[in-house]
N, C-alpha and C positions, 0 to 999 in steps of 0.2 A: 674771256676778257679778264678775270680776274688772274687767271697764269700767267697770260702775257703781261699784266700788272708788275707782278712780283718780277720779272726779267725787264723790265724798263724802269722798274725803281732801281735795282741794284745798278743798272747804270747809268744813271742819271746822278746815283751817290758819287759815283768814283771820279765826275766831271769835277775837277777844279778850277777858282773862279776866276785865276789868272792865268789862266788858257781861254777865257771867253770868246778872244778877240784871234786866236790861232783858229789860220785853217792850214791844208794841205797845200794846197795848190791854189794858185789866183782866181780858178773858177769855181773853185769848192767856195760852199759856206761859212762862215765863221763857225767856230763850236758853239758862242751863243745861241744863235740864230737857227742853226740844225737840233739843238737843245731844248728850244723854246718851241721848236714844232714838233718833234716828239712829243714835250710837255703837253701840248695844247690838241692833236691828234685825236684823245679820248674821247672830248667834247664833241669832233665831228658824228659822231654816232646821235645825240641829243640833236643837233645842227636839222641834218640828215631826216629825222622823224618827224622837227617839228617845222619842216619846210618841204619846199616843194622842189626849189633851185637853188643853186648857188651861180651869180652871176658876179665874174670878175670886173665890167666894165666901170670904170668910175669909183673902184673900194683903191682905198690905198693903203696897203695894210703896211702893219709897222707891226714886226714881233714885238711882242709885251717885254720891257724892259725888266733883268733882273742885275742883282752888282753880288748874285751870293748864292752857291749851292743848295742854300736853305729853301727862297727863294723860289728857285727854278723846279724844288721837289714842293713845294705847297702850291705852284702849278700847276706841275702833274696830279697832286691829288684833287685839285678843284673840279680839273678835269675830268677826271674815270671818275670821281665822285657824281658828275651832270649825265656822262657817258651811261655809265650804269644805273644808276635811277632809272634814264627813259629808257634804256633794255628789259628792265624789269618791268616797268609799265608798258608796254608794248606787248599787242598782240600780236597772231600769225599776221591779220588781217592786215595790219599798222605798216608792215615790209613788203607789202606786194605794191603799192604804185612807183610810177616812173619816178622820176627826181633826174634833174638835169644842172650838168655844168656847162656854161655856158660864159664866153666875154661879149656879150652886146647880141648880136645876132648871129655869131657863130657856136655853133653848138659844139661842143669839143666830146660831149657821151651823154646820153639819156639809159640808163639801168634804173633796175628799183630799187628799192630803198632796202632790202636785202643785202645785195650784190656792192654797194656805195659802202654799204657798214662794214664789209666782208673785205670790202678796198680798201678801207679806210685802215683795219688789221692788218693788213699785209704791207702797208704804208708806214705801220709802226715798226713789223719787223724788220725791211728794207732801211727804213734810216736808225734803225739801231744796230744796224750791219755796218752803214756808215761809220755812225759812232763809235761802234767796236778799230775800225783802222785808224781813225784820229787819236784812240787810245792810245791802239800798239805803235803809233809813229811817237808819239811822246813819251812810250817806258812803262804807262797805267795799267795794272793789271786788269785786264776783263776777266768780269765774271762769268760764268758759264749760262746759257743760257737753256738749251734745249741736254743739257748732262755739264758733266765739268768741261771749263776751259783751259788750255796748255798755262794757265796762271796757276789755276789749282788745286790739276793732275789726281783727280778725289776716286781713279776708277780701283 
């Protein structure tokens, strides 16, 4: 958690905040909003341990509002900050029940709370793969994330 830390800070730096409102394409996200849930991602781990379900029916969720790079990285640290705490506090025992996502009476995955946190990781990586092409469509260099990136060629 803490690796993948350090590769979703580095891009979350290089987001500029007037490109907030730019997306790719009419059904892509704004970079806000694909920004603010990267940011917010971490937390799902704490979420995750200290529930049982997550049920979309009736939530209206609204991304947390930022207007600033700054912002949008003292999210993410609030984040992995809650994210991490309940890892650490967590025992083996604490990841083996079910946990479900669910809108109303449609059940959309039941996994444990293992496998949800492990989703949750790979959720980060996936939309900071996003993030990496909204960069290269605007000129931003990406940072490298799993070794260096064709920005900065460090082999």
């Amino acid at each position: 958690m803490e690796e993948e830390a350090v590769t979703t800070r580095k891009m979350l730096q290089r987001v500029p905040a007037d490109k907030f409102d730019w997306k790719p394409h009419e059904k892509s996200m704004a970079m806000r909003n694909l920004t603010v849930h990267i940011a917010e991602l971490p937390s799902w781990v704490a979420m995750t341990l200290n529930t049982n379900e997550l049920n979309f029916e009736g939530m209206d969720y609204t991304p947390t509002p930022v207007s600033s790079t700054e912002e949008l990285l003292a999210i993410f640290e609030k984040s992995f900050a809650e994210g991490k705490a309940a890892l650490e506090k967590a025992s083996e025992d604490d990841l083996l029940p079910n946990w479900t996502l669910r809108t109303g009476e449609k059940i959309h995955s039941v996994r444990t709370k293992y496998e949800v946190i492990r989703m949750s990781f790979c959720q980060t990586v996936h939309h900071r793969a996003q993030l990496g092409v909204y960069l290269r469509l605007l000129n931003i260099p990406i940072p490298g994330s799993y070794g260096p990136s064709a920005d900065e060629n460090n082999f």
